[in-house]
C-alpha positions as CSV (number, residue, x, y, z in Angstrom):
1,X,-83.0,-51.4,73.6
2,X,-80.6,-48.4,73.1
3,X,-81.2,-45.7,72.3
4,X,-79.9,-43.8,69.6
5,X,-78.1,-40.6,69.7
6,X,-79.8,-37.7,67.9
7,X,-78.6,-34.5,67.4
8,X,-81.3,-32.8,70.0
9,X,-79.7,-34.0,73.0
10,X,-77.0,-31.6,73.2
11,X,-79.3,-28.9,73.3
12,X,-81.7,-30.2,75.4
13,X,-78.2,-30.8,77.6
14,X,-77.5,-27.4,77.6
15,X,-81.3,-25.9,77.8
16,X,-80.8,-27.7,81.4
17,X,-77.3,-27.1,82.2
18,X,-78.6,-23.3,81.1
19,X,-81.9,-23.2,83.9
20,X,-79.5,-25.2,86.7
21,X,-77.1,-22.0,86.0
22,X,-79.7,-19.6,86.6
23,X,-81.6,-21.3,89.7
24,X,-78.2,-21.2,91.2
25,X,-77.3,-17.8,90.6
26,X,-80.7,-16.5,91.7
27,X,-80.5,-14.8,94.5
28,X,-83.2,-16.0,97.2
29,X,-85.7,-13.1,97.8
30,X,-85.8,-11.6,101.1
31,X,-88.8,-11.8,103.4
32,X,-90.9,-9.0,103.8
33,X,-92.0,-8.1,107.2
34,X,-95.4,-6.0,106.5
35,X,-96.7,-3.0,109.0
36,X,-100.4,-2.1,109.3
37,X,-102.4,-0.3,111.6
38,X,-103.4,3.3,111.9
39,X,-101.5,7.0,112.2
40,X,-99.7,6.1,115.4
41,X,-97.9,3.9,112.8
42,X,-97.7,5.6,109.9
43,X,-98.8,9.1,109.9
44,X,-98.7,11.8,106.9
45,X,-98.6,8.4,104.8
46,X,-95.1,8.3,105.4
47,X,-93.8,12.0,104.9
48,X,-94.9,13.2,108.3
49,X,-97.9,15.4,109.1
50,X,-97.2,18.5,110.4
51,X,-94.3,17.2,112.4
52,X,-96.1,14.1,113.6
53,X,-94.6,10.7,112.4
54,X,-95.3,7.1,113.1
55,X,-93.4,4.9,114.6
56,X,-93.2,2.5,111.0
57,X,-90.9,5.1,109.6
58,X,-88.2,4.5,112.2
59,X,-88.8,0.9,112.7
60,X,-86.8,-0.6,109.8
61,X,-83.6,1.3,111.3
62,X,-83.7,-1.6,113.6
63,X,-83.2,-4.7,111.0
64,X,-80.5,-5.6,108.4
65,X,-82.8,-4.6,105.5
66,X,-80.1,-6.8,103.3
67,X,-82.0,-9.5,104.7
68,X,-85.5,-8.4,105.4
69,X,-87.6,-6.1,103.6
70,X,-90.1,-3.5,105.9
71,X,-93.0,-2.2,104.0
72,X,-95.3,0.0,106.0
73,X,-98.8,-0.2,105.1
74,X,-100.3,1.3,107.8
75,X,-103.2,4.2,106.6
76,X,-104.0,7.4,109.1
77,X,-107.6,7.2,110.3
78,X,-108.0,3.9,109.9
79,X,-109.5,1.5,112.7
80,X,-109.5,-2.9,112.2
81,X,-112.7,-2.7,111.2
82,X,-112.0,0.0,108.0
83,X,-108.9,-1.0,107.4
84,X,-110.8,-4.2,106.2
85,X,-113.3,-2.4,104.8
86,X,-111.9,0.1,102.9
87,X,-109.9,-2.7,100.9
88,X,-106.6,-2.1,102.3
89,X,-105.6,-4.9,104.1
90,X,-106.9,-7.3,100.9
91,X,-104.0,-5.1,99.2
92,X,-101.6,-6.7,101.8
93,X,-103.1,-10.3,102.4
94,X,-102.8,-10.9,98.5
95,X,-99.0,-9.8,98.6
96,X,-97.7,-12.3,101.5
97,X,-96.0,-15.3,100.6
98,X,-94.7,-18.2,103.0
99,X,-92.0,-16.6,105.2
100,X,-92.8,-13.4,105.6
101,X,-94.0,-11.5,108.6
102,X,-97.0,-9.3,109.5
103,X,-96.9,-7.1,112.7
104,X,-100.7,-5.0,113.7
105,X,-101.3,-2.2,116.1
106,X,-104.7,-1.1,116.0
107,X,-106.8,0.7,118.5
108,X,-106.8,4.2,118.6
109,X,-109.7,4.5,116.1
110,X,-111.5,1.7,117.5
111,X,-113.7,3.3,120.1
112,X,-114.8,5.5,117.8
113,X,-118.8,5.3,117.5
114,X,-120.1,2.3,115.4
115,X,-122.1,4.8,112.7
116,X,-121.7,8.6,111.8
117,X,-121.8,10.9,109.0
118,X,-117.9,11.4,108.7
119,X,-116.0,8.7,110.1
120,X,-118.1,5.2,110.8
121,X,-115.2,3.3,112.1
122,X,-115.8,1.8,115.6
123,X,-115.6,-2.0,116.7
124,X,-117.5,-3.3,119.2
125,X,-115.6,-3.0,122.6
126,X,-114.1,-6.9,123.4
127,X,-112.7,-9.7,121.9
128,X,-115.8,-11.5,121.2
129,X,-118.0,-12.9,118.6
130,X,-120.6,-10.3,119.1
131,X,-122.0,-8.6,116.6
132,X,-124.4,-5.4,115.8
133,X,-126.1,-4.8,112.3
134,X,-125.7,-0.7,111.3
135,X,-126.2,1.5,108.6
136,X,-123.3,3.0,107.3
137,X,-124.2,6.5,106.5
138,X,-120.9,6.5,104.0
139,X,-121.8,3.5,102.3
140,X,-125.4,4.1,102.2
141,X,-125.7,0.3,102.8
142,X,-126.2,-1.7,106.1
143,X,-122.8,-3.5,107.6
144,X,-122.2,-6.2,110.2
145,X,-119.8,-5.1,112.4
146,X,-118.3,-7.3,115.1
147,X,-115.8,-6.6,118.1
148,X,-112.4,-5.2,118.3
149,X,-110.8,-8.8,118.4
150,X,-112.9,-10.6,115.9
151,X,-111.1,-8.2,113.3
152,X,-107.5,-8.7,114.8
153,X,-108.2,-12.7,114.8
154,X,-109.2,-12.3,111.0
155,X,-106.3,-10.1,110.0
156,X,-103.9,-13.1,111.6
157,X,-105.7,-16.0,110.4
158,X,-105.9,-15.2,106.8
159,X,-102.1,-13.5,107.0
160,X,-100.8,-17.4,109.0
161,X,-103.3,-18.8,106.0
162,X,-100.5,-16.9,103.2
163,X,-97.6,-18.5,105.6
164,X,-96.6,-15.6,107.5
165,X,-95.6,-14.9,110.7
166,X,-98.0,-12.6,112.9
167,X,-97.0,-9.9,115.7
168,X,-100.0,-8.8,117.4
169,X,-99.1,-5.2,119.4
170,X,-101.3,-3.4,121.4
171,X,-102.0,0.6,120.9
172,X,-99.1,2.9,122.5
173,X,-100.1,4.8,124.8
174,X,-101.7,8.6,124.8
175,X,-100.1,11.6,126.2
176,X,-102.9,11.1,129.0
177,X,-101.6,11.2,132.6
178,X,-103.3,10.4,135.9
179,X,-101.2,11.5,139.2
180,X,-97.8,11.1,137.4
181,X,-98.6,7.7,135.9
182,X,-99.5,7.7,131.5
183,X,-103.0,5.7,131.4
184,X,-102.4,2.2,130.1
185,X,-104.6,0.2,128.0
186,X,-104.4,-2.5,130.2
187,X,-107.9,-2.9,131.1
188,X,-109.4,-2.9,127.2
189,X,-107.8,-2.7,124.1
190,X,-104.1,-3.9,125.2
191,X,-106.7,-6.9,127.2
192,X,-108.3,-7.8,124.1
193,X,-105.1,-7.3,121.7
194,X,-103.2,-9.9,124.1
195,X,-106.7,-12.3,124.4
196,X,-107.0,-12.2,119.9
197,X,-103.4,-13.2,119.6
198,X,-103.3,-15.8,122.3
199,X,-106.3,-17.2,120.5
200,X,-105.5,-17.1,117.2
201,X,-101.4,-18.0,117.8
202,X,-99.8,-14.9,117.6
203,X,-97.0,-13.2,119.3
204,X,-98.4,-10.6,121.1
205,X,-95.9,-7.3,122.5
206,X,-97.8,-5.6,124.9
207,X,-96.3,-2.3,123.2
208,X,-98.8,0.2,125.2
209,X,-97.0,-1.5,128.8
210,X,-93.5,-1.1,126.7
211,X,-93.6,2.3,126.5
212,X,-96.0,3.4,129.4
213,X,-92.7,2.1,131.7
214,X,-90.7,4.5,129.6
215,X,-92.6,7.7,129.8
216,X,-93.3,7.3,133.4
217,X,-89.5,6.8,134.0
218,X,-88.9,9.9,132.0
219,X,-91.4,11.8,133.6
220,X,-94.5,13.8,132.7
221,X,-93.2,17.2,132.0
222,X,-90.0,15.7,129.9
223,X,-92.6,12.5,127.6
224,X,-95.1,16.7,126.9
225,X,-92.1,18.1,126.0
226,X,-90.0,15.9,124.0
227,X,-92.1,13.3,122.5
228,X,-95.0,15.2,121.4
229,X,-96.4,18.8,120.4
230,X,-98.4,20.9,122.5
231,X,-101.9,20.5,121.1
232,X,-102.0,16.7,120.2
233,X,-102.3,13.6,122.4
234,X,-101.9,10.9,120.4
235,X,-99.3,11.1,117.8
236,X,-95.8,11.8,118.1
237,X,-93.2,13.7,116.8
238,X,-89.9,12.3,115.2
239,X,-88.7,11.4,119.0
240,X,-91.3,10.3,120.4
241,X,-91.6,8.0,116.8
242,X,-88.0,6.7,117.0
243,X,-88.7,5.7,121.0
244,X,-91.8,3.8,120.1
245,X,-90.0,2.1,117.0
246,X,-87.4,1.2,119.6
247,X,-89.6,0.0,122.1
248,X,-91.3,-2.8,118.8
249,X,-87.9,-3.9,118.2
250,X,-87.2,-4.9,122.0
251,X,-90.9,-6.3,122.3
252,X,-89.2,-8.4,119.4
253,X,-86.0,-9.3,120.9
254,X,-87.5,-10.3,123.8
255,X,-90.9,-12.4,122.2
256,X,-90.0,-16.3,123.1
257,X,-89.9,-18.3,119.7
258,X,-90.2,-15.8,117.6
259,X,-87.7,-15.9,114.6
260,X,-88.5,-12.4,113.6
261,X,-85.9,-11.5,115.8
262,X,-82.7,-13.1,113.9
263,X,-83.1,-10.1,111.5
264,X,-82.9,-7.4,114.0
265,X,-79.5,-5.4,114.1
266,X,-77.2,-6.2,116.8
267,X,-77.1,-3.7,119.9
């Protein structure tokens, strides 16, 4: 049986011609490749703090941001277990979509003790599934907290769950020296770091070896001088930031499989 023509099928026609128009013209969104982790990558929540900077401010210098968007999430003070539990990383997990990217450095924070009155931020010292019930004194309420690793495994599974890419980096290094050598992490947190990802299918950059080879090629006296101030260890000033955002984007370049890379800005 034919149908008859009726005088809706022009503008149903053109209602489809209209929406084929605009899903052609649309541009596609750019992936966003999302930074968390402590001060070391974001310090002075992104303005600085008295001349210290982390190395997410310089980082997106290093990528054709027509292409890829960098959003820096990191918080100051933060370890992987409170940047669970202060509700930040929820704030990121619930913003990835398929595509995009999520690159961690934690540690810093980490071996801070399990329970105080100021801070309570510490992780258990491994990559295991142990565990230790505390009382939060900031809370007021008891918490399970588990190991160093058990938080980095949960950050990638849940962010590989919203169909992103993970980049697992251990902690740079301190400006802590032992007979002209910078201390690596090698033995614990860059260990466990490397261990998490490898178990949870992550790239991992070992960033703290990265730049350790650096500084000690620089040298002691020039690494005090140029990449931090006089009376802080651990952060860095605007050079010692760009170096360490540097050093991510050749832990990048040189991560096997990792398509990350295609975005980065050629050399």
């Amino acid at each position: 049986m034919l149908l008859k023509p009726t005088r809706f099928l022009p503008l149903a026609a053109l209602a489809l011609f209209a929406t084929f128009l605009l899903n052609v013209a649309a541009p596609t969104p750019r992936p966003t490749l999302y930074l968390i982790g402590d001060s070391t990558v974001k310090n002075g929540q992104g303005r600085g703090d008295g001349g210290l900077w982390g190395w997410g401010n310089y980082l997106p210098a290093a990528f054709d941001t027509t292409r890829l968007r960098v959003e820096n999430d990191a918080r100051g003070g933060t370890s992987s277990r409170t940047f669970r539990t202060q509700g930040l990383w929820e704030k990121v997990r619930t913003k990835i979509r398929p595509g995009d990217y999520v690159i961690m450095q934690f540690g810093h924070n980490d071996s801070s003790p399990l329970t105080d009155s100021t801070r309570a931020r510490g992780t258990i010292k491994s990559n295991g599934d142990e565990s230790q019930e505390v009382y939060n004194y900031l809370t007021k309420q008891k918490e399970v907290v588990h190991s160093y690793g058990w938080y980095l495994r949960q950050f990638i599974g849940e962010a590989q769950k919203q169909g992103a890419t993970v980049v697992v980096c251990s902690p740079i290094p301190r400006n802590s020296w032992t007979a002209g050598k910078v201390n690596r992490s090698s033995a614990d947190y860059g260990k466990w770091a490397a261990e998490a990802a490898r178990q949870a299918k992550a790239t991992f950059i070992d960033l703290n070896q990265l730049i350790a080879d650096k500084y000690d090629r620089a040298g002691e006296a020039l690494v005090k001088s140029t990449y931090f101030n006089t009376t802080d260890h651990t952060h860095t000033i605007e050079a010692g930031a760009k170096l360490n955002a540097e050093a991510v984007a050749e832990g990048i370049r040189e991560a096997k499989g990792l398509d990350l890379k295609k975005y980065l800005l050629k050399k």
